[in-house]
C-alpha positions in Angstrom: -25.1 88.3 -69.7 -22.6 86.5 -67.9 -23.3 83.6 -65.3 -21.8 83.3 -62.1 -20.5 79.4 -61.2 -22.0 77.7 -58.8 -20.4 75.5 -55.8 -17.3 73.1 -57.4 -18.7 69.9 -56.5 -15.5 67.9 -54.5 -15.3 64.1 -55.6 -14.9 62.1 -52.6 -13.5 58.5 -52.0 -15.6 56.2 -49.8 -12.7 54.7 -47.7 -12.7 51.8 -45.1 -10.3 51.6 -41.9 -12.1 48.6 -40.7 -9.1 46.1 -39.9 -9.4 42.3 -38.4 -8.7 43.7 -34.6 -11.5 45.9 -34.5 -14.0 42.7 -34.4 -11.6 40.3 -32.6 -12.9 40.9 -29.5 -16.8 40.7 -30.2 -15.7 37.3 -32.2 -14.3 36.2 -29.2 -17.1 37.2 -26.5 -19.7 35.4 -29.2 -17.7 32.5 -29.2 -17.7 32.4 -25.2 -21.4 32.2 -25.4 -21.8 29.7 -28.0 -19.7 27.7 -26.2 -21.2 28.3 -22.8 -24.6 27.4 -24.2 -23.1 24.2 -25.6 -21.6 23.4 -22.0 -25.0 24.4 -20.8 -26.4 22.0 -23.5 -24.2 19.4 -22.4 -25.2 19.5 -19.3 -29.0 19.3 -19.7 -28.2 16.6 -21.8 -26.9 14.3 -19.1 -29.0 15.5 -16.4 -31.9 13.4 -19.0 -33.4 16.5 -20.1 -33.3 16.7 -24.0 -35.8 19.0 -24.9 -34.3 21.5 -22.6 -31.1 21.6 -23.9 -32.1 22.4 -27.4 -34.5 24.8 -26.7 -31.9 26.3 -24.2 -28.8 26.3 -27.0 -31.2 27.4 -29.7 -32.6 30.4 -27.8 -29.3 31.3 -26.6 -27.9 31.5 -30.2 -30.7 32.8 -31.7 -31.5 35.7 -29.5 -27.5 36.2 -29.1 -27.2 36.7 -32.9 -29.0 39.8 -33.1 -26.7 41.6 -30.7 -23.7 39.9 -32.6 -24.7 41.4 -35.9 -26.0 44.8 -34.7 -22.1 45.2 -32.5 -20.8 43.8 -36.4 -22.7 46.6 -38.3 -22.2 49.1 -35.9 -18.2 48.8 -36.1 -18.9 48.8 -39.3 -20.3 51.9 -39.9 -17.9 53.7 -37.7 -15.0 52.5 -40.0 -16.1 54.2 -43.0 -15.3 57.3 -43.9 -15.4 59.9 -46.6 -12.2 61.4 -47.7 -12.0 63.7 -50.3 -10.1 63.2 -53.6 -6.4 65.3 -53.9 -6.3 68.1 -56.5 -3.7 66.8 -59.4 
């Protein structure tokens, strides 16, 4: 009885093209609103309105950060790929 092989099984590398300039940009639009809700902040601040401005820097930061690390992952995920292995 002889047996017939089944599918070779390939090994693949798990490989990662994510490089610093592919995030630059969404570092630098983040920053821009951190530092417009600091401004904004500021501003509150000396218009004698305290409360507001840390409610109003916290909520921008906190609700910002979501979107920061979804656009993060996202890249992320779109750098990796699956390459497979070369025949020696």
């Amino acid at each position: 009885m002889t047996t017939t092989p089944g599918p070779s099984i390939r090994p693949y590398n798990l490989r990662c093209t994510l490089t610093f300039g592919d995030i630059y940009g969404q570092i630098l639009i983040w920053m821009a609103v951190i530092f417009v809700s600091l401004a904004a902040g500021l501003a509150l601040m000396g218009a004698s309105k305290p409360i507001f401005a840390l409610v109003g820097v916290g909520l921008i930061l906190v609700l910002s950060l979501p979107f920061l690390l979804f656009a993060f992952t996202t890249t992320l995920l779109n750098h990796i790929a699956l390459v497979p292995e070369r025949e020696a």
